[in-house]
C-alpha positions, 0 to 999 in steps of 0.5 A: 217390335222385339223385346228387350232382355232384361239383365239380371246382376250376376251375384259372382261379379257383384263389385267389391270394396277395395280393403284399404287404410286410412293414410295416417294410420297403422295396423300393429300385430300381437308382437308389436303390441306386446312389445309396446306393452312392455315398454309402457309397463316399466314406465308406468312403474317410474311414474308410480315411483314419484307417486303419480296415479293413473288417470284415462280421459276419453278421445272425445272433448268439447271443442272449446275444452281443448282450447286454441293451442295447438303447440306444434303448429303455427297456426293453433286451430287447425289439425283437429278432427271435429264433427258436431253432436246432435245438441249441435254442439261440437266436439273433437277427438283429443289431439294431446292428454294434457288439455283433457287432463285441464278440464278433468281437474278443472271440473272436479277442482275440489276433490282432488289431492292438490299439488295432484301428481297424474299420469296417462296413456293413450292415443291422440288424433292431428288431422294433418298431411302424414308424411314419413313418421307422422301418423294422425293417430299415435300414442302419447304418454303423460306425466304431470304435475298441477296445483305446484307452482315452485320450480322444485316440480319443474326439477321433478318432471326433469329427474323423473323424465331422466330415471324413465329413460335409465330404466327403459335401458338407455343410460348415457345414450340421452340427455334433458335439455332445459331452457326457459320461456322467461329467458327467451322472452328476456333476449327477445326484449333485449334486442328489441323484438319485443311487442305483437309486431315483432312477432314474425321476427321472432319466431325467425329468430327463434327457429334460427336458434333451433338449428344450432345443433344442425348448423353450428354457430356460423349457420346460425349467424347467417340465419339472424342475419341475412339468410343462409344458402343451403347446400342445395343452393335453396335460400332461406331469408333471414331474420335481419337483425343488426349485428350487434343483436346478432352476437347478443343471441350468439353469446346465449346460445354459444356457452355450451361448456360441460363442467369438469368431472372433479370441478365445482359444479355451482361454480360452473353454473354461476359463470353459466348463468352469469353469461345469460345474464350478461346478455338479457340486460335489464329485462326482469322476464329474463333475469327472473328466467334464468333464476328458475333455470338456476334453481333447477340445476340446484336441485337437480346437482343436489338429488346426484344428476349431473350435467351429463343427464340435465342440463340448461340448454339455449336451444330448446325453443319447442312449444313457446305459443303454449308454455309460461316458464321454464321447457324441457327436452328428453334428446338421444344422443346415439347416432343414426343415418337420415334419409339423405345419408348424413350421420345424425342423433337420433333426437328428441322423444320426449318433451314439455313445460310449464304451462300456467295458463292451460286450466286457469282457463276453467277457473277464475284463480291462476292453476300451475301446472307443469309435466312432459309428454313422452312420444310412444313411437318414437321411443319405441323406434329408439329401443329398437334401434339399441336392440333393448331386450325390453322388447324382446321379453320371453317368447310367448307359445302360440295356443295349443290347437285341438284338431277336429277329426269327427265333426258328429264328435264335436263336443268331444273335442270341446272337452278337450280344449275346456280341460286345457284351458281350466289349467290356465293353458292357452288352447283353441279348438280349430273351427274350419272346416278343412281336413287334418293336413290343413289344420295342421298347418293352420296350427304351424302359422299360429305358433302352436307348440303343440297339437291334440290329435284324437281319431275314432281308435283313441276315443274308445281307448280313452287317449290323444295323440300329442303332437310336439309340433316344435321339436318335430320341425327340428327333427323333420330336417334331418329326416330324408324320405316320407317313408322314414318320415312315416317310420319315426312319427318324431315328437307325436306320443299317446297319452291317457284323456286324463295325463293330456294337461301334465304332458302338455306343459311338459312340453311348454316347459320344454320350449318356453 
């Protein structure tokens, strides 16, 4: 019987791991990261300026520390990523900073300046389906205030959020919509939806109210009523309210007028929050809402913001599962085109509220607490999209590169790069393994301004050849012929060992 050949694997065929993200996450380049950088940096400065200090917390939280709110889903304990510790207990990455933010000042209560004025940034993780501009990890940036419990830190969240946006260059392109969890609360108990079994109808009424912007009155009418039929002919089922509940909610969310430039800008908020009050009737949780919300347009007309920048706003129903008083809303208001065409704001990149309850969950007494969360990469689109120079910044040279002609001389050459970089000068010395028409080229895709060439001729005579490697380019245009190439060497020169670091910045300042 014959014997079977025996199959060797062929190492060359071996099977490969196909190279592919995650969905839900990005890679970002050296541009994109610097740009950011620069973003944050001057908003970390803002937030220093109103005396908040940084804090970091970990990625990685006891699950029972991040507690059950999740603002926005409807369902709170889902969209965590979560693995069990080898105690068995289990833990999950931070899917925002501000439940981190409960335990670090729960657990060290006592030694922490109080009203304690924080701020942080870093990324968070949603275990949800990505979809268009919806990571599962992305960059959040916080700011807030704990240990305050009048509505004065609630006006100070609001200007700092107005000065960060002033000073991230979009001036007049936003404004800080402010609305009140009390208020809402107020309408809902007004008209009747008040109690656990409402709470369907409700939340209805309340994602009807969210579209005003979108929808317009009418639009919203429909919503509270019956139903809408968009214009794809899709029916959305309405929140049935009886007519007289209908215009109770419309005449809050309708008084929209701005107040005049040269008028008297109390007043006009007088006659605001009268209407308001007109409409929750005798509920307490409202009326004291609206005496918050007055107090906070108080202070801020007093500090010299005006309607134009902080204003109530009705429709700013975000978050209600997690915030106590009074919420906010940084909207741009410049326009863009969406994804079916329409023109559009471009929307919200920053919000939060006041959130009583978040650390008194560690605590047996009540902790206040308020403060906002800032969306890194939306706003980062929004600066893009306004070409701010902020991202822009100065064009930052790639690292001078030493080519390695003789690879018995090595360390030769690593004494060049050394010298470079003593100088504070960016420089690398080129470890390939490829010869002087491909490292050159290596030098071009790393933006290189400049190359250090050293052969056997100028080490004995003690000298480099530097390379300009940015003005050759623009002189290798309008040379025609190799010979001529040849011929003009454009921007190459030799210098003494000893001259290489002064020609060198010659030619960063040259360029950069």
């Amino acid at each position: 019987m014959a014997k079977a050949e025996s199959k060797k694997a062929d190492p060359t065929k071996a099977d490969t791991l196909k190279a592919r993200l995650p969905r839900g996450f990005v890679d970002r380049r050296a541009d994109e990261i610097a740009a950011q950088h620069r973003m944050l940096e001057t908003i970390r400065q803002s937030f220093e300026l109103y005396g908040f200090e940084a804090l970091e917390t970990p990625f990685v939280e006891y699950t029972e520390s991040l507690g059950k709110f999740l603002p926005d889903l409807d369902r709170p304990n889902e969209g965590v990523f979560s693995f069990q510790d080898d105690d068995e207990s289990w833990l999950s990455l931070r899917y925002d900073l501000t439940a981190p933010l409960a335990r670090h000042v729960a657990e060290h209560f006592d030694a922490i300046p109080k009203p304690y004025r924080s701020f942080r940034a870093g990324y968070v993780f949603r275990n949800e389906k990505p979809g268009p501009g919806r990571f599962r990890q992305f960059m959040q940036c916080d700011a807030d205030i704990v240990g305050a419990g009048s509505v004065a830190a609630d006006a100070e969240i609001c200007m700092l959020m107005a000065d960060t946006l002033e000073k991230l260059g979009l001036s007049g392109q936003y404004v800080i919509k402010v609305n009140n969890r009390k208020v809402l609360d107020g309408v809902m108990e007004a008209i009747g939806l008040s109690g656990e079994d409402k709470a369907g109808q409700r939340l209805t009424v309340l994602r009807a109210i969210d579209k005003l912007d979108r929808l317009g009155v009418d639009g919203v009418r429909q919503l509270l009523g019956e139903g809408r039929k968009d214009e794809s002919g899709d029916f959305a089922k309405g929140a049935g309210l009886a007519p007289d509940a209908i215009e109770r909610i419309l005449a809050y969310v309708s008084f929209q007028a701005a107040p005049d430039a040269e008028g008297d800008r109390m007043a006009f908020w007088e006659q605001f929050f009268g209407s308001w009050t007109d409409v929750v009737g005798s509920s307490e949780t409202g009326r004291e809402g609206i005496a918050e919300l007055h107090a906070i347009m108080r202070l801020c007309a007093a500090a010299g913001y005006g309607h134009d920048r902080i204003r109530a706003d009705p429709s700013v129903v975000r978050g209600l599962e997690y915030y106590t008083g009074p919420v906010y809303e940084a909207e741009l208001t410049f326009p863009v085109t969406n994804e079916e065409g329409q023109t559009v704001r471009f929307g919200s990149v920053a919000g939060g509220g006041r959130y009583d309850g978040l650390v008194g969950r560690f605590r047996a007494e009540p902790v206040p607490a308020t403060g906002f969360s800032i969306g890194v990469s939306r706003l980062f689109s929004a600066l893009q999209l306004t070409g701010s120079p902020l991202l822009e910044g100065t064009a930052k040279p790639g690292p001078v590169v030493v080519l390695v002609l003789d690879r018995d001389n090595i360390a030769d050459y690593q004494r060049l790069v050394a010298r470079l970089r003593e100088a504070g000068i960016r420089a690398e010395l080129y470890l390939g393994g490829s010869g002087m028409k491909a490292q050159m080229k290596y030098a071009d895709r790393r933006g290189s301004p400049c190359a250090i060439i050293q052969g056997s001729n100028e080490r004995e005579a003690g000298e480099v050849q530097v390379k300009d490697l940015i003005e050759g380019a623009k002189a290798a245009g309008a040379i025609a012929s190799n010979a001529e190439w040849k011929a003009a060497r454009p921007a190459q020169f030799s210098v003494k060992e000893d001259e290489m670091v002064e020609r060198v910045r010659e030619v960063l300042a040259r360029h950069f």
